[in-house]
N, C-alpha and C positions, 0 to 999 in steps of 0.2 A: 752431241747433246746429251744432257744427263737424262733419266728414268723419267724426269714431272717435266721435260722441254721444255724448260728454261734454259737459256744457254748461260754454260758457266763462264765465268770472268775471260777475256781472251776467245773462246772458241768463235769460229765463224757465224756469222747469224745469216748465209746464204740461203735460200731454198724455204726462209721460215715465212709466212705470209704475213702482209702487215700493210697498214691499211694507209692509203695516198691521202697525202695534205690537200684540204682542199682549196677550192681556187681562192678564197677571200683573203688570200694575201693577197692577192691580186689586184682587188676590190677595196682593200686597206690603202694599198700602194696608191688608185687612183684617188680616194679622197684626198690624202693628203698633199700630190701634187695638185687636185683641180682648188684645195682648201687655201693652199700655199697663195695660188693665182686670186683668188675670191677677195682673202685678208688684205692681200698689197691692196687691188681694185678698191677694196673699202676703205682702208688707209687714206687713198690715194686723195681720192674723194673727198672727206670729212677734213682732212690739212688742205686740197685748195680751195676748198669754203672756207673757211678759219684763215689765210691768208688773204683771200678777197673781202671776206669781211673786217677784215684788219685796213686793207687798203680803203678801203670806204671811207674810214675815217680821216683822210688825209682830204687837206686844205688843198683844191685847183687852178688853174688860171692857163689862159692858151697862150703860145708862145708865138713871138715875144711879148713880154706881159711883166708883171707883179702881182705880189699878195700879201699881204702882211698877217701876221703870226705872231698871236698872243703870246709870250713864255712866262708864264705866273711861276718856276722856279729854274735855277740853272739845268738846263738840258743840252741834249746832242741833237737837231734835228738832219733828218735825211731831206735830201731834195730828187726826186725820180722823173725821169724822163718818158713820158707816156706818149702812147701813138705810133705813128712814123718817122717820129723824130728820132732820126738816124744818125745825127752828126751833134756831136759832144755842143752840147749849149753854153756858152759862158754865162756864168751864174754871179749876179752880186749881192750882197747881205748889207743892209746896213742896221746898226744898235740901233736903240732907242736916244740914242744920243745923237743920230746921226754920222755915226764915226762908222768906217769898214770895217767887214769882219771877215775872217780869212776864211775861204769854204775849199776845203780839202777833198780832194778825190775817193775814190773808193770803189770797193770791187760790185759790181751789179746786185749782191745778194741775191734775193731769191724774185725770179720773175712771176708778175702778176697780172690778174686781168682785173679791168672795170671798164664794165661799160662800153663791152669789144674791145677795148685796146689793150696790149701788154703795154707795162711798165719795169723798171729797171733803176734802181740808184746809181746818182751820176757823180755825188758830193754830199759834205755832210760841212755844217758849222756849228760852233758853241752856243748859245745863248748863254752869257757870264750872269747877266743880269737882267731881274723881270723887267718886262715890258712888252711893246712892238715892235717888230723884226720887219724888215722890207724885205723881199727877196726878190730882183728882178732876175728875168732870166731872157737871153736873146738869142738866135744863134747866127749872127753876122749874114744869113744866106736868105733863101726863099724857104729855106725849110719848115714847115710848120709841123703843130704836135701840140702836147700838153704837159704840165708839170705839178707835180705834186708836193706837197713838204709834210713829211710827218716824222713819226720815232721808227726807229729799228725795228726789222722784224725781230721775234723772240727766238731765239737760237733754234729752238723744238721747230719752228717752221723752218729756217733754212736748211735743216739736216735731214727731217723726214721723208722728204718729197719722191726723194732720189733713193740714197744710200737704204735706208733703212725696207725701203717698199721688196727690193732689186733685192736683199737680202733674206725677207719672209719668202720671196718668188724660191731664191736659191735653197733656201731649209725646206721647204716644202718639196719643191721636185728633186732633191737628193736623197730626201726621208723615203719619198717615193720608189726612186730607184732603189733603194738599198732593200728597203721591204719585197718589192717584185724580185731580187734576184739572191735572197733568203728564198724567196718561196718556190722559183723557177729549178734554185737548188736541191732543195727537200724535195719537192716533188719528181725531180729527173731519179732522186737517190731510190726511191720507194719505188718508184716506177721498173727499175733496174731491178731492184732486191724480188719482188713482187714476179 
């Protein structure tokens, strides 16, 4: 060491005293993991309210049944499978002209409750033209349940639920980890030098 101990560029700095990180990296690390868990939880929450309040607005009828469905302009309506109804229901549409309308399959989207019971889309049809839609729905068995018809959920509700929550979880307890084992480091270093 030079005359004023400083160590010059290069020389060892073994033996010099110097003062331990303290623990609030520590304390850093746990916010951000327990923040990580909190934000998803909150997320979580506020999207399946925003999705059940979505479902609310959908036209019901128990199965087997009908219900008919205003379409004041061309739309896509969904038809969802509420309850116990556990087996694929055959679904018919008819125009406002009384003519068939083809009701196409589709992937469950995003599952939802009303009312105690999940639901799930089972099909979807056009409305070409305004009017009333008949939609009956049966399921050949004893099966009973309920069905609902409305619009698609908004993209923001089938993608956040999951993906997005599982994702704040993982930036959070990774930010975490990486801050405690910065700090587990420094502190072992000082610890050693000290």
């Amino acid at each position: 060491m030079s005359h004023t101990d400083i160590p010059a560029a290069g020389e060892p700095t073994r033996g010099r005293p110097g003062r331990i990180p303290s623990r609030r990296g520590y304390l850093l690390a746990a916010l951000l993991a327990v923040g990580g868990v909190l934000v998803s939880v909150v997320l979580q929450l506020v999207v399946l309210g925003a999705v059940s309040s979505h479902a609310d607005g959908f036209q019901r009828a128990s199965v087997p049944g009908e219900l008919t469905v205003h379409a004041a302009q061309a739309t896509t309506y969904y038809v969802y499978a509420e309850g116990t109804l556990s087996l694929h229901p055959s679904v018919r549409v008819t125009d406002p002209a009384g003519k068939g309308v083809a009701v196409k399959t589709t992937s469950s989207g995003p599952h939802y409750d009303h009312g105690g019971n999940g639901g799930s889309a089972i099909g979807t049809f056009d409305a070409t033209n305004p009017g009333d839609y008949r939609v009956a729905v049966g399921t050949g068995s004893d099966a009973q349940g309920d069905f609902a018809v409305g619009d698609r959920f908004p993209l923001w509700m089938r993608l956040l639920p999951d993906s997005v929550a599982w994702a704040i979880v993982a930036i959070g307890a990774g930010a975490g980890i990486v801050v405690a084992t910065v700090t587990a480091v420094r502190r072992r270093r000082r610890a050693s030098v000290a």
